[in-house]
N, C-alpha and C positions, 0 to 999 in steps of 0.2 A: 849168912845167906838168906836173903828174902823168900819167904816161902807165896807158893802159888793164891792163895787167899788175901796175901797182904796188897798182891802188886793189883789183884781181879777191884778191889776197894779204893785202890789210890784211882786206879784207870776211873771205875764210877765216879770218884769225888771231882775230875779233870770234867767229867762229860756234865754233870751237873753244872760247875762252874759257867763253863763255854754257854752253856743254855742259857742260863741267864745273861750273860754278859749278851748274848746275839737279842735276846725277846724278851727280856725285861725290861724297855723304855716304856715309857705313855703309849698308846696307840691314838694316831690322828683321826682328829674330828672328822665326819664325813662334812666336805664340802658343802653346805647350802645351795639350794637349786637360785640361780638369781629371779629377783621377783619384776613380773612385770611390768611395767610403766604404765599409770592409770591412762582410760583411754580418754583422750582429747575431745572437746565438742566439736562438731562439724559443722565449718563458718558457710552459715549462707550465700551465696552470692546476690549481692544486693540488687533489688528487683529494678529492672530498666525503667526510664523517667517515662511513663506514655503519657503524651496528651490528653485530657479527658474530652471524651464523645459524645455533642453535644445532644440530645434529644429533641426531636419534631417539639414535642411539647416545651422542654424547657426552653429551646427558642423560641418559642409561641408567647413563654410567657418573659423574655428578657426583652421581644418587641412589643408588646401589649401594655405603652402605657398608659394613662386611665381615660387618654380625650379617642382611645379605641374604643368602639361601639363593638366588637369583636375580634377575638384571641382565636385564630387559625392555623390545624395544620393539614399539608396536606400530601398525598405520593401519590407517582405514577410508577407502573412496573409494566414490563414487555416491552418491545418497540426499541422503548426508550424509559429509564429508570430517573427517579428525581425526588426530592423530599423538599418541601420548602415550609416555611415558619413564618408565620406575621399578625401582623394587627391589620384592621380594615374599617375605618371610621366611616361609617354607612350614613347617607344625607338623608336615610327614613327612619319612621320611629325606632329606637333601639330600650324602651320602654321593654324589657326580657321577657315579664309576666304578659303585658298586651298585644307583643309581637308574636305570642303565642299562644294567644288564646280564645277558645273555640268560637264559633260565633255562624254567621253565612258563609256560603262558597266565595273564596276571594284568592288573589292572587297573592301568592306569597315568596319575596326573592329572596334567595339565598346569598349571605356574605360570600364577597369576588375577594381573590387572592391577588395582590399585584405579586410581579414577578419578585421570586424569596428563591432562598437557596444557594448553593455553590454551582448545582446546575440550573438556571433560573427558572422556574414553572411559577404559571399565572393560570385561573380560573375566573369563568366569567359567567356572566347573562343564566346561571341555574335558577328556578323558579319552579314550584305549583300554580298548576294554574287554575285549581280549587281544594283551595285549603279550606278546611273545615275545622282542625281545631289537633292538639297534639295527637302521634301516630305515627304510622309509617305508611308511604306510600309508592307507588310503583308509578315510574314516571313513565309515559305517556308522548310518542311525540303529536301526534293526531288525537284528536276532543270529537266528539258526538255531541248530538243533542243544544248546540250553541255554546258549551260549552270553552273556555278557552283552554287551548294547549298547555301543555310543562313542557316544559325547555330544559333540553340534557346541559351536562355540562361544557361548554367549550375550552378545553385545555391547553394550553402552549408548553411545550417544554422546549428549550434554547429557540430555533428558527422552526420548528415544527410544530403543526396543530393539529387536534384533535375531538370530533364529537360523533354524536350517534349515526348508526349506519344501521344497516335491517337487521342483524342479529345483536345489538347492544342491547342492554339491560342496565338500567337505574331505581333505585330506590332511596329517600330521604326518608328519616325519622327524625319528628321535632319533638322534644320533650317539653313541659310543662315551664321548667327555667329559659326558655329559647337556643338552649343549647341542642347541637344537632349532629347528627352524621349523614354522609352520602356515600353511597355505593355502587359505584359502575365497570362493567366489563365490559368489555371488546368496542370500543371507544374508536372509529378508523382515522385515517389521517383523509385532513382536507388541504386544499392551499393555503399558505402561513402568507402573510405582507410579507415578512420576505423573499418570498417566491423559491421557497424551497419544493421540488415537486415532489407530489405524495406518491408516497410509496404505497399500492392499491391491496397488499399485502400486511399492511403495518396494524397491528392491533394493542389498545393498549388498556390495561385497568387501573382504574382512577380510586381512589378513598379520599373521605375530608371529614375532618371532624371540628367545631367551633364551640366559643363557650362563649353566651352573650355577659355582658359586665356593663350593660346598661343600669340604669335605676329602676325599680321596679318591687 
């Protein structure tokens, strides 16, 4: 007859066993967190083909070739808006230094623009009409003293024209190279050969700037 201590021993050695048999395999590796996928560069989109824009100047100088006595450019804004580019082979001295330089009161014309541009604008008949020598001057449509007149600019832009009226304002500055600029506001319209009628309201500002490439 098994006594109460032997059976309490065998039961222990059963529970041991089972223990292990359940929880003594390897324990699994934990899982790896998955690794993220380098990030990708971000493809540009490739910059749309523009046309390149041509500049007052560098069309001044792609028509300015050398039998030009002067490289012009020139804008109008208000009214009517317009930019044009060219060369202007002048039938007077284009000698740059002697075109420009001081001496007695004389008349002095400024380089005419023929019609240039997408919107065509033409400049014409601007003058001092006592040049004394480089400077700036304030044109004038009325002279004192016997003196002769300046002449505003006459501007055309498509079938409409434009020059001084009572509140316009012009100034030229010629520099010592015969290179120059002109500056005029409030410009009105007058009757164009086309017989476009002026608009009594229409005002417009003018700029020109020139670069003489005479010998000199």
């Amino acid at each position: 007859m098994k006594t109460p201590r032997l059976i309490s021993s065998i039961l222990l050695t059963a529970i041991v066993l089972m223990t292990a048999a359940c929880g003594g395999g390897a324990t699994e590796a934990p899982t790896a967190a998955p690794t993220a996928a380098p990030a990708q560069p971000v493809q540009e989109a490739p910059a749309a083909n523009q046309p390149a824009v041509e500049t007052p100047d560098a069309a001044a100088s792609s028509a300015c070739e050398e039998y030009f006595g002067f490289c012009i450019t020139a804008q109008a804004s208000g009214a009517v808006d317009a930019v044009g580019a060219g060369g202007w082979a002048s039938s007077s001295n284009t000698d740059c230094t002697a075109l420009a330089a001081p001496g007695e009161a004389r008349i002095l014309e400024l380089p005419n623009l023929l019609a240039a541009g997408e919107q065509q604008i033409a400049v014409a008949l601007t003058r001092i009409g006592a040049y004394t020598g480089p400077g700036t001057y304030e044109l004038a449509a009325t002279a004192t003293g016997g003196a002769m007149s300046d002449q505003f600019p006459a501007v055309r832009v498509g079938n409409r024209a434009f020059t001084n009226g009572d509140d316009s304002t012009a100034a030229v500055t010629v520099n010592a190279d015969g290179s120059g600029t002109l500056e005029a506001t409030g410009l009105v319209e007058t009757d164009a050969m086309q017989g476009a009628t002026p608009d009594p309201s229409a005002r417009v500002d003018f700029a020109m700037q020139w670069t003489c490439q005479g010998g000199g």
